[in-house]
N, C-alpha and C positions, 0 to 999 in steps of 0.2 A: 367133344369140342363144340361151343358156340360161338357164333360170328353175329355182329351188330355191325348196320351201316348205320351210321349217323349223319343227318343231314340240319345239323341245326349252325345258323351265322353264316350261311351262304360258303361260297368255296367249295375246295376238293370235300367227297364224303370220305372221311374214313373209314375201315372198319377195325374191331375191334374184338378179339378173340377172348375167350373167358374159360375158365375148366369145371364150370359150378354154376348152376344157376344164381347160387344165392350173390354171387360175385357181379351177376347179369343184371340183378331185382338192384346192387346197391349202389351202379355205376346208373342207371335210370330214374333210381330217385333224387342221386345229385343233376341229375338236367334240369333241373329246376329252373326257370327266368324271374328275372323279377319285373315281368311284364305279363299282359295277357297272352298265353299260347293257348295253340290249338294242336294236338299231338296228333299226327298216322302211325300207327303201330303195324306190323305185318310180319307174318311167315313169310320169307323169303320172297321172290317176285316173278314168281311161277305162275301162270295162269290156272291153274288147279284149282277148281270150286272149292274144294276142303279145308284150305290156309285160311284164317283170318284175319280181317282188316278192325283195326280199333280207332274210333274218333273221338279224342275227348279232351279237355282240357286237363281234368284231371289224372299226376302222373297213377295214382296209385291206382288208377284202373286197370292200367296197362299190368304193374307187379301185380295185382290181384289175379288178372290173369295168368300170367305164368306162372304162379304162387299155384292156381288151381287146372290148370290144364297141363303142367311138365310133368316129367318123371326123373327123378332126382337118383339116377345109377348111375353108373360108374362109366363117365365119361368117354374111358379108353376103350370099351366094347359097344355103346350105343353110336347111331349114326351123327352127322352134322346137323347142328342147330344152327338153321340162318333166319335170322329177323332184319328186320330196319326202323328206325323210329325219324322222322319228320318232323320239324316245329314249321307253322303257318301260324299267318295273323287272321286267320279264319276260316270258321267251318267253309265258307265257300270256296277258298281254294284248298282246305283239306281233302274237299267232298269231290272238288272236280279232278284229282290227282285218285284218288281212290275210284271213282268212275272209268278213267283214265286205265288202272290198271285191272279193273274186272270185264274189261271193252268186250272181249270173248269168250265171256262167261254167259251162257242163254238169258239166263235172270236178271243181265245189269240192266236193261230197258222194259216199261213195261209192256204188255202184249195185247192191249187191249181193242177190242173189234168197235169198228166207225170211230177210231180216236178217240171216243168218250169216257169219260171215267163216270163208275154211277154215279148217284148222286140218291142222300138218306136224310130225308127230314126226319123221320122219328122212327124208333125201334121197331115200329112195324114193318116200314122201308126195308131198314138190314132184315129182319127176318125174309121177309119174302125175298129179297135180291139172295140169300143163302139158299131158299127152299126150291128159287127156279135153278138153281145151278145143279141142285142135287136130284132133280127129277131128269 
């Protein structure tokens, strides 16, 4: 079984059950807008580093992926497939809802000491900034 929430035209989300991937990839490629979107895609909304988050406008990224990450058996013996897919009118509020939901995940912020980020004028820069890390 797979489940899809949909969150696209505001309102209730639905979700939406499928038996087949292939039935999941052709119900996604009709979401189409005839405006500019910004798509969130996701594994369920698990806080688990391992699920992933997709931002793009375009749909077929999203089927590509599941085209190349599923496994296409036999629905009534494999576990539940839950996704959701999102339309936004920008990566900024796609990115801050995806921030949003990786809060508690060590990685979502970065860690870097005296708040600095380096900084590489020329590939000598990056080398050395890589070769003092690694000594």
């Amino acid at each position: 079984m797979i489940k899809l929430s949909v969150a696209v035209g505001g309102g209730e989300i639905p979700i939406y059950d499928f038996d087949r991937f292939d039935q999941l990839i052709y119900f996604i490629e009709k979401l189409k807008q005839d405006r500019p979107t910004v798509w969130l895609f996701g594994e369920d909304l698990s806080p688990l580093p391992t699920e992933e988050i997709l931002i793009t406008e375009r749909l077929n990224v999203i089927t590509k992926w599941i085209k190349n990450n599923m496994m296409f058996g036999d629905m009534n013996t494999e576990p539940i497939y839950k996704y959701f897919i999102h339309e936004y009118e920008s990566y900024e509020s796609a990115y801050a809802v995806a921030l949003n939901i990786r809060e508690d995940n060590p990685l979502c912020y970065d860690n870097i000491q005296n708040d600095q980020s380096p900084t590489f004028h020329s590939i000598s820069d990056l080398n050395d900034y890589f070769d003092s890390r690694n000594n």
